[in-house]
GUFILO-155948 format. One record per atom (N, C-alpha, C, CB): y, z, x. Coordinates in steps of 0.02 Angstrom, whole numbers, plus 50000, padded with zeros to 5 digits. Each point is the difference from the previous one (the first is absolute). Glycine has a CB too. Example, Ala and Ser with C-alpha at 12.3 -4.5 7.8 and 13.67 -1.06 7.14 Angstrom:
REM GUFILO-155948
497165039050660;500595000049955;500605000050045;499415006249905;501124990250077;500595000350042;500555003749961;499684989250059;
END
This chain:
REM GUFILO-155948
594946012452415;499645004649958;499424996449967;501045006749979;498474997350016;499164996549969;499945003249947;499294998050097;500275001249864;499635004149935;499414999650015;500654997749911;498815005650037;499265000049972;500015005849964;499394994250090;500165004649869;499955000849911;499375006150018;500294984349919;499845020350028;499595007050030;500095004549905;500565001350192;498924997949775;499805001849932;500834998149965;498825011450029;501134981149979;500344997749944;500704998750039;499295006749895;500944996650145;500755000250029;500014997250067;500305010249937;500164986450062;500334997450065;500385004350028;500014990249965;499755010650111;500395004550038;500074997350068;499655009549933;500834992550096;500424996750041;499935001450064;500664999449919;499374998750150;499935000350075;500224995050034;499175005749988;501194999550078;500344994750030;499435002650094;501734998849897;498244993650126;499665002150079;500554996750055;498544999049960;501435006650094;500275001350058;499824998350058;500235006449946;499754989050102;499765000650059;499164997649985;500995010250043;498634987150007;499414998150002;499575005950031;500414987950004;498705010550004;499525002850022;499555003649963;500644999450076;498895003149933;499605002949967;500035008749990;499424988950038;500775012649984;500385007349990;500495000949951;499865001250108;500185000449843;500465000249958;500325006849983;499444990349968;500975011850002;500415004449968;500264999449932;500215001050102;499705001949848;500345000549935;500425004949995;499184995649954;501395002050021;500655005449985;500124999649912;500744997250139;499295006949854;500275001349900;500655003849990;498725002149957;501714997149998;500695003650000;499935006049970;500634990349995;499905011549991;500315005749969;499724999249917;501195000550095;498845006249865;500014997749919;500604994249975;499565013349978;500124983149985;500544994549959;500344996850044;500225006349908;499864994250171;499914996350036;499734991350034;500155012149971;500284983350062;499464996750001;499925000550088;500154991849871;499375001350135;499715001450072;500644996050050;498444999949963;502004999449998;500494997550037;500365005750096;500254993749831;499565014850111;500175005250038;499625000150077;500235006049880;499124989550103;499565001150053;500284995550051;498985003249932;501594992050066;499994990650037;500105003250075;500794989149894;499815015150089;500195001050085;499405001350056;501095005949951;498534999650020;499585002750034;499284996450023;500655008749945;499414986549982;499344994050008;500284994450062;499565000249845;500974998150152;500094995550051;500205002250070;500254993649909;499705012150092;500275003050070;499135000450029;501425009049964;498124996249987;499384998550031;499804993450008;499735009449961;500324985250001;499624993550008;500414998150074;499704995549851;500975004050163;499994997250053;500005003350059;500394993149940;499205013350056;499585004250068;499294996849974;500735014250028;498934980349949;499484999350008;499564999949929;500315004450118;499974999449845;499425003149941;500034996849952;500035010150019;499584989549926;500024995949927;500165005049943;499074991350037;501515006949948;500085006649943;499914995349948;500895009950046;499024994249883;499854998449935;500605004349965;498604997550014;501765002349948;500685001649944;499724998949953;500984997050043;498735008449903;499845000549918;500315002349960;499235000550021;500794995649913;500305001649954;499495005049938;500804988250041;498985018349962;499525000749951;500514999449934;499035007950074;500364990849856;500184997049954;500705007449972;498524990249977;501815006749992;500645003549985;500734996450027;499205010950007;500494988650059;500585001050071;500124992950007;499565011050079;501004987149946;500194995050024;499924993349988;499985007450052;499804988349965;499614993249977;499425001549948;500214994650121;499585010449901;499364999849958;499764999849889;500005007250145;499784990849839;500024999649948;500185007749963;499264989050025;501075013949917;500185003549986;499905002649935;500484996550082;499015003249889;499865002049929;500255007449985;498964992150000;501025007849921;500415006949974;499395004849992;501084994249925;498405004550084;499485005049983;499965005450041;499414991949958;500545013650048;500085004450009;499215002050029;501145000549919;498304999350066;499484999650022;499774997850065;500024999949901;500654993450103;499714995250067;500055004750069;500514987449946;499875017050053;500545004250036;499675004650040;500824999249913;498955001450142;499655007950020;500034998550087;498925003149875;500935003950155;499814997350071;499334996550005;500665009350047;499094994549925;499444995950019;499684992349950;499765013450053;500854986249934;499914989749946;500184997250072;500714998949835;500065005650198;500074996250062;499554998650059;500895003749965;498805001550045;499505000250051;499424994249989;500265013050010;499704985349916;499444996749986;500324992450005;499325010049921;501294989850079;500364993750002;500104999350088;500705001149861;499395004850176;500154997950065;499034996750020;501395011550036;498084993649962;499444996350003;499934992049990;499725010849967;500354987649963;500094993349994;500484996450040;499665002649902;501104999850131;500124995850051;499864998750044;500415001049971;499085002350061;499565001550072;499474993749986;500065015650021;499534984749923;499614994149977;500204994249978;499485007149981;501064991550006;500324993649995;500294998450068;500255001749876;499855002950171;500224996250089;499204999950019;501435006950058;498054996049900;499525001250060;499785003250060;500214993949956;500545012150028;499825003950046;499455006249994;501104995850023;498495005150000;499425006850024;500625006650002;498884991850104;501445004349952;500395010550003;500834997150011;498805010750099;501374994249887;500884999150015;500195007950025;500384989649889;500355009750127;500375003550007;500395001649954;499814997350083;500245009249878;500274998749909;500655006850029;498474996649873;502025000950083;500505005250017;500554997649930;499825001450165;500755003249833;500514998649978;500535006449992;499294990249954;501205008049996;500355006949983;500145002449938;500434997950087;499575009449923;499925002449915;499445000349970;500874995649981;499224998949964;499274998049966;499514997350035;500524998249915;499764996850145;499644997050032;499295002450030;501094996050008;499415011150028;499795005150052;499305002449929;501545005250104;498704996449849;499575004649954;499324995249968;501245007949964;499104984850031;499414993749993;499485001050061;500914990249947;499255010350105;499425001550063;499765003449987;500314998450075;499975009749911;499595003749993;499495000649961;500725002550037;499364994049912;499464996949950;499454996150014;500835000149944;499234995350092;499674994450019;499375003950050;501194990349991;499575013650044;499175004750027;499555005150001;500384996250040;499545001149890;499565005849945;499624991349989;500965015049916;499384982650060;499354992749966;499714997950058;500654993549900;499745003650147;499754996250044;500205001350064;499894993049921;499785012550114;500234999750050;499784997850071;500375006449926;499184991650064;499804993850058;500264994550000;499115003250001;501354995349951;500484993350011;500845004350034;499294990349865;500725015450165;500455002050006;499785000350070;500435004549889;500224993550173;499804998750090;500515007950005;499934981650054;500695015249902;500235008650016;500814998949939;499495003450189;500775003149812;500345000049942;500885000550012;498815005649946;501864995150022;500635001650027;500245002249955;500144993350074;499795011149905;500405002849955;500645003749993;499064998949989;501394996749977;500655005150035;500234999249931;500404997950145;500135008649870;500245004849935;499275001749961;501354993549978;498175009350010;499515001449962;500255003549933;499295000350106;500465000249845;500275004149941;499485004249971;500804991449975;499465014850045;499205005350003;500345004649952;499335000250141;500275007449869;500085006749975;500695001649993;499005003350048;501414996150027;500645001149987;500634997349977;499465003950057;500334989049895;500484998349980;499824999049959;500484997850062;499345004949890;499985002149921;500535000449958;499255005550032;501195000149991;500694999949968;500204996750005;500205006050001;499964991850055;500674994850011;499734994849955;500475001850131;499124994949870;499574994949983;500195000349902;498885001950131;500975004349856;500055002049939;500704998249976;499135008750019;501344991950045;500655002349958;500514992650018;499905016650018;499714979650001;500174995150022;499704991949972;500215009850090;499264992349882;499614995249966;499905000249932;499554999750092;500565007249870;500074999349916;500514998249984;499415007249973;501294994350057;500544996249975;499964991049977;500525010150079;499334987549997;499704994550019;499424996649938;500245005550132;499284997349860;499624999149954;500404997749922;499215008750079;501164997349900;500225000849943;500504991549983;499935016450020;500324984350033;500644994450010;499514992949996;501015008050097;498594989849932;499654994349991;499724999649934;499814999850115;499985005949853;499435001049930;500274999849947;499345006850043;501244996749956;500595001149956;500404996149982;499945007750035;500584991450045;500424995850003;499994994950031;500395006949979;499164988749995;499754994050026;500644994249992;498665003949966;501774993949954;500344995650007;500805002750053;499254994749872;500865012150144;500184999250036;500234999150069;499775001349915;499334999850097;499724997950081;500084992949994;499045009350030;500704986649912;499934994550022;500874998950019;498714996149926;501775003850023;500424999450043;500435001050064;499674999149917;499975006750102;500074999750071;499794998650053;500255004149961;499054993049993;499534993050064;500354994849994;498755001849988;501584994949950;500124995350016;500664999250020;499154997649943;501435005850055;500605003250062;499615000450086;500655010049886;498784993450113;499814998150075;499944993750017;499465008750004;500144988149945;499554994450019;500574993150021;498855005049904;501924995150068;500394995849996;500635003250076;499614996449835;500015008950192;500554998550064;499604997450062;500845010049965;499444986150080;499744996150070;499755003850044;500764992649995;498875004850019;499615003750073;500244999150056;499094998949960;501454994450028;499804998950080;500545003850027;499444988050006;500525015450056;500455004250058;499975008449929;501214986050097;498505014649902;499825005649965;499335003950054;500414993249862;499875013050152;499705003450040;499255001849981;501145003350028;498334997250008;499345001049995;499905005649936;499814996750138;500265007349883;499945008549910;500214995949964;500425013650022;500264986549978;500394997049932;499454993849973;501465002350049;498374992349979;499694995349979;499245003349981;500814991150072;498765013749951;499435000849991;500175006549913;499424996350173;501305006749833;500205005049953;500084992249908;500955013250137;499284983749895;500204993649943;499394997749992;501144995750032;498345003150002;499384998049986;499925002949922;499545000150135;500265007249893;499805003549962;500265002549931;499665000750101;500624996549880;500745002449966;499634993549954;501385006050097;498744987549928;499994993549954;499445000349967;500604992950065;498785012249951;499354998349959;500175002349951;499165000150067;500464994949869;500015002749929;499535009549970;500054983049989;500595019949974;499745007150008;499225000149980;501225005349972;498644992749990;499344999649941;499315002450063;500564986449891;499735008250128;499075000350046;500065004950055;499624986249996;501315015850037;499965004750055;499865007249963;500874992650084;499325008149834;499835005249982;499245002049984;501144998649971;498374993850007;499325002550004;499815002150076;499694992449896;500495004850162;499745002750050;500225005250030;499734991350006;500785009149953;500085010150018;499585004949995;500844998949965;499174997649973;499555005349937;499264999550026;500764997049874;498904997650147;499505000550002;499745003050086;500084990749885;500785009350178;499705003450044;499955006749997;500264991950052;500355011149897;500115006650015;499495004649963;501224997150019;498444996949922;499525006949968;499164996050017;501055006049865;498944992750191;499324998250045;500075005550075;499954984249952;499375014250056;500045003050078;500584998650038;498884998850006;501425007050043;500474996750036;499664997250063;500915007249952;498714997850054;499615001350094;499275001549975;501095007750087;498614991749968;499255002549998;500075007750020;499394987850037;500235015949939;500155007149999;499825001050094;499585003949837;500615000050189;500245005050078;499174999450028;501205012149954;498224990449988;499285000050025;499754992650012;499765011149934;500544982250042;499924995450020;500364998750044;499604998149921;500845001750092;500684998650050;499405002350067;501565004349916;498174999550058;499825004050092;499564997050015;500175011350001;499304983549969;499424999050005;500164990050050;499435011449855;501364986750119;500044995150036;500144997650080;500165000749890;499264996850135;499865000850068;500544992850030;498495006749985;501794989349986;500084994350036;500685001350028;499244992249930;501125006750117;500665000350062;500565000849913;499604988350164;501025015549845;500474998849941;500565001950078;499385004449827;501244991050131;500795003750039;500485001149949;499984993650112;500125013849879;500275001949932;500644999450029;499155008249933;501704990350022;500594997250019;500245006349952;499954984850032;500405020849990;500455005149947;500684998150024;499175011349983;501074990349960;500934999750002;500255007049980;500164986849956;500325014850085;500445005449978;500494999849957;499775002450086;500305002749881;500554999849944;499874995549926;500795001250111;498604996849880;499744996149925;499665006049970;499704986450037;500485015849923;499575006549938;499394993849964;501425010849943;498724982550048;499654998149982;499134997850037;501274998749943;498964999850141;499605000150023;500145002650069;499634992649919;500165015150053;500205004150064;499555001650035;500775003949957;499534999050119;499674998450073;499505004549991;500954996750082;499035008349870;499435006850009;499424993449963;500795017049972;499214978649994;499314998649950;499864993450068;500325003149815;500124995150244;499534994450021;499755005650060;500654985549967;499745019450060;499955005650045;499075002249985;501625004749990;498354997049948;499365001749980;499534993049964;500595013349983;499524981650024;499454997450006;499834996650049;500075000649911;500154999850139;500025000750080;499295004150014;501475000750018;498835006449964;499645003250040;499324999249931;501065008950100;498944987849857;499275003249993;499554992149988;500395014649930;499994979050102;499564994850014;499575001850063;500824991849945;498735007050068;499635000750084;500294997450038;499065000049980;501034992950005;500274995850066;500634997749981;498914995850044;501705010249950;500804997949976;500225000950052;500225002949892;500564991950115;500395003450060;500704999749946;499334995050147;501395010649839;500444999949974;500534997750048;499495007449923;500764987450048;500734998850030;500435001049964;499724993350058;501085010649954;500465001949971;500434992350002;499855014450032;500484985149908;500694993850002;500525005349996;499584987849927;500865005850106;500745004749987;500365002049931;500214994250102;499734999049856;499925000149925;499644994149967;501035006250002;499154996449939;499594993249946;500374992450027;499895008949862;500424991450168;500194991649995;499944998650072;500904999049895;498635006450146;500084996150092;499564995749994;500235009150085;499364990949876;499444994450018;500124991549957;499055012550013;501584990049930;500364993049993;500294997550029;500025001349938;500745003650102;500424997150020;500185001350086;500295000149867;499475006050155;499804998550070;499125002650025;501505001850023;498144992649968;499354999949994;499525001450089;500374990649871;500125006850152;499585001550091;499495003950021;500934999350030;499485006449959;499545004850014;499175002749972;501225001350019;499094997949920;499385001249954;499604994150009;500585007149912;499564986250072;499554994150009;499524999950075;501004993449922;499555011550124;499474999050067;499475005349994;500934995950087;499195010049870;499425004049998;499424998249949;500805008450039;499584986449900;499454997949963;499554993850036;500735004149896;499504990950129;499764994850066;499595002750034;500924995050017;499145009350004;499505004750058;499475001849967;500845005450066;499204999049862;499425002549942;499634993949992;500675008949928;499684986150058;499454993449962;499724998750079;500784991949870;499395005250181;499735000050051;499535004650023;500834995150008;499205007949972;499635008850015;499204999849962;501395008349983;498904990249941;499464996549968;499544998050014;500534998549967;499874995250035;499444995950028;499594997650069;500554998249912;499995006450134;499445000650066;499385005749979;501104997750103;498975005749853;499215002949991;499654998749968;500205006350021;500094988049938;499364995149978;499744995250042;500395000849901;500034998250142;499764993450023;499245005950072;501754987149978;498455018150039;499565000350046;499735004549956;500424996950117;499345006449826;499444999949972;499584992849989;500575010349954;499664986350017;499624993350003;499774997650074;500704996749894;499675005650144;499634997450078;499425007050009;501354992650078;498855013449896;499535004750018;499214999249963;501145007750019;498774989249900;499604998849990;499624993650017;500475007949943;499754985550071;499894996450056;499455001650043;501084998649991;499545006550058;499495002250071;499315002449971;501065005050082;499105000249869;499265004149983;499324993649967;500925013849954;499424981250018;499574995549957;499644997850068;500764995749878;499575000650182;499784995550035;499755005750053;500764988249967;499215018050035;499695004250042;499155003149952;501535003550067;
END
């Protein structure tokens, strides 16, 4: 795992595999990028360079209580800055959840640093309620009942990992962070933008492969179903559920392998197409 320092905070990244093609993956809310490892090392050793981020809140990353720091688009402005600290021009930006909803941001700021996008589970129009009825509790319990979250971070934080199954270990992750700062970044995602509004959504031209799951109210198949259809260049793939792409990943990794490949064969022969025209 690496750092670099981005308005005051240290935030955290881990890299995958070599080359100049890269990929960024971001987790879930309160999440860290730990969720992303399987999938980062399955692409790196088909070839690719993945990148694993921690935006600030999440995981390694530094974690202040301010409530301000908190938005999609602080993240978007923090994923930018990781692109300029590798030096990369363009990436491949993806993740899940928030992740998925951090892209969508990014490509409103910057979207010529975007080659193409992955967004799976998205959190749109239709999961409002659930979202609602599932996240003020949540809220209240970190804000409220903070000393006795902390004691139940630090009950997580004191059982072993090791031979502890993948969820369970990424569920204990999440559990051990101190409430304080997971409750400012609640607060500060849920009453910020979630998404870029549907009239921007339509206007983004670059390749996306939206990932829906059946049976999540939280991030259900109708909100990635429809932002499918109203990216230009989307293709939707169905999972079997929320955990195929943790725990039996194959399938899906060969259709995401193929997308990043996909990618970047049309960059690479646009760049040969402008080429030809320069030297013609």
């Amino acid at each position: 795992m690496a750092y670099f320092r981005y308005d005051g905070q240290r935030l955290a990244y881990t890299v995958y595999g070599e080359g100049p093609n890269a990929t960024v993956l971001m987790p879930g809310m309160l999440m860290s990028q730990k969720m992303q490892v399987p999938l980062a090392r399955n692409l790196a050793a088909l070839g690719s360079r993945v990148i694993t981020f921690d935006p600030l809140g999440h995981g390694a990353s530094d974690r202040p209580r301010d409530m301000w720091r908190y938005s999609m688009q602080a993240f978007a402005d923090q994923t930018i800055a990781l692109l300029d600290h590798l030096q990369l021009e363009e990436a491949i930006v993806g993740g899940t959840s928030l992740g998925a909803n951090v892209t969508l941001e990014l490509a409103v700021l910057a979207p010529e640093r975007l080659r193409g996008m992955i967004l799976e589970m998205p959190v749109l129009d239709n999961a409002i309620p659930a979202c609602a009825a599932a996240f003020t509790p949540l809220l209240f319990l970190l804000t409220f009942g903070e000393p006795a979250m902390k004691f139940l971070a630090r009950g997580a934080r004191a059982i072993p990992r090791q031979h502890v199954p993948f969820l369970l270990e990424l569920a204990l992750d999440t559990i051990s962070q101190e409430p304080g700062p997971s409750g400012a970044a609640l607060q500060g995602i849920l009453f910020g933008r979630t998404a870029p509004h549907r009239t921007q959504r339509r206007t983004f031209e670059m390749p996306a492969l939206v990932i829906g799951h059946p049976r999540d109210p939280i991030h259900p198949f109708s909100d990635a179903d429809m932002l499918a259809r109203e990216l230009p260049n989307a293709r939707l793939i169905g999972a079997d559920s929320v955990i195929e792409l943790r725990l039996h990943p194959e399938r899906l990794t060969a259709q995401i392998a193929a997308f990043v490949e996909d990618c970047w064969s049309a960059a690479r022969a646009h760049g040969a197409g402008l080429r030809h025209t320069a030297s013609g």
